[in-house]
N, C-alpha and C positions, 0 to 999 in steps of 0.2 A: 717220555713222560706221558703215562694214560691219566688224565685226570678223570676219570670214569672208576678207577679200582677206589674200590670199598673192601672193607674186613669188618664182620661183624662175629660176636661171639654171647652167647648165653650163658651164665654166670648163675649161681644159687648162693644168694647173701642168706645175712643173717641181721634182721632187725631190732637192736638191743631197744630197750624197752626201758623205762628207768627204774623197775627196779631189778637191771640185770638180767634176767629171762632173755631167750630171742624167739625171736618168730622168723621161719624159713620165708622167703619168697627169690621168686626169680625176676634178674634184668638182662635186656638184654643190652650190647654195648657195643655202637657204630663206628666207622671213620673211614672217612673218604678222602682221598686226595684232592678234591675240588674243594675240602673246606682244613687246611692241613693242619693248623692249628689245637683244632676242636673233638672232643670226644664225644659222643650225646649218649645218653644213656636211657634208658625206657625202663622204672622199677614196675613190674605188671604185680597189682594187687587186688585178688582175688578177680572177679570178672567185671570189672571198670576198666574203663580208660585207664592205659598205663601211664604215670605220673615222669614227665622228661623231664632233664637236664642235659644242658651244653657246657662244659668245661674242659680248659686247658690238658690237653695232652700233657704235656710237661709236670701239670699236677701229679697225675696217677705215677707217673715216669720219675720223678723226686719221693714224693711220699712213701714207695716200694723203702729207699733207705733211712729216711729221714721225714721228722713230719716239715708240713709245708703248708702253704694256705692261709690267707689275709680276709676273711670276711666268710662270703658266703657259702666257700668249698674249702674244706679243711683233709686233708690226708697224711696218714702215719701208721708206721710199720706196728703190731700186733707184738706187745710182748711175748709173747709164749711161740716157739719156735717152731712146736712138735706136728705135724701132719703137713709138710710144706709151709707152714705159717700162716700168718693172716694181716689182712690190709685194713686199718680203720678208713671209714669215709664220712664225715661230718658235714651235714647240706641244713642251711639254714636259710628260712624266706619269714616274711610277714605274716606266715599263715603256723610258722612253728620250725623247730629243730628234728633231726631224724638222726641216727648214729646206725652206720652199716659195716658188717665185718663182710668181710670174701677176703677168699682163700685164694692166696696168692700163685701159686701154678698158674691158675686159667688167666688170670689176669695177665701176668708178663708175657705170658705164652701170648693172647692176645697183643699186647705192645708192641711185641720185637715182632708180629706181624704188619704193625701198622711203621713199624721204621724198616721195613724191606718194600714198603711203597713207597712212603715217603722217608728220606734218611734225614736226622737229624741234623737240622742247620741248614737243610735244604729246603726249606716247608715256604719261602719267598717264591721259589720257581715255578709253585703249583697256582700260585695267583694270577690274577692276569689283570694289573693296578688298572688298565684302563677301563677295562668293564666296569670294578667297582666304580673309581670313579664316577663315570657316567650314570653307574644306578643309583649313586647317593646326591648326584647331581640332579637327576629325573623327577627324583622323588622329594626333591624338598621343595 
């Protein structure tokens, strides 16, 4: 187990807009074995600080067939099948909703690289309960 391996991939969504319209941008999309759970995603728009999220692995990994998502990360499969198909992504905070289509190839391509570091059902081993511990201990 190298808890050190990472896989990162770049991605060009599409920002639907409400009335339909998208606007192109790119994210880029991380995961590391030392945090095996978690996806984080970085959407870079225009030359700002690119705007992160952290969410479940298992999201992106369900929503590819089925929608999924309870609150603040919503994801589901892209009616229209034609060019590879497409992934909806619904992220919603206090500051607003946003709705992102990407185009499923790069995405699962990215996945099943992050499940040849870490294999599903295996993502307990890359923890090490006692360090948390200790840091949530430390810190309160």
């Amino acid at each position: 187990m190298n808890s050190s391996s990472t896989v990162s991939a770049e991605v060009g969504l599409r920002l639907v807009v409400p009335d339909r319209t998208t606007v192109p941008l790119l994210a880029t999309l991380e995961y590391a074995a030392d945090d095996p759970y978690a996806i984080r995603v970085a959407f870079h728009v225009g030359d700002d600080d690119p705007v992160e999220w952290i969410f479940a692995r298992e999201l992106l990994t369900v929503g590819v067939v089925r929608r999924v998502g309870d609150g603040d990360v919503q994801v589901w499969p892209a009616d229209e099948v034609g060019d590879g198909g497409a992934l909806n992504l619904s992220l919603s905070s206090p500051f607003g909703t946003a709705h992102f289509e990407a185009p499923l190839t790069p995405l699962t391509d990215f996945l099943n690289r992050t499940y040849e570091i870490v294999a599903a059902g295996r993502e307990s081993d890359f923890i090490d309960i006692e360090a948390e511990l200790d840091d949530l201990l430390w810190h309160s």
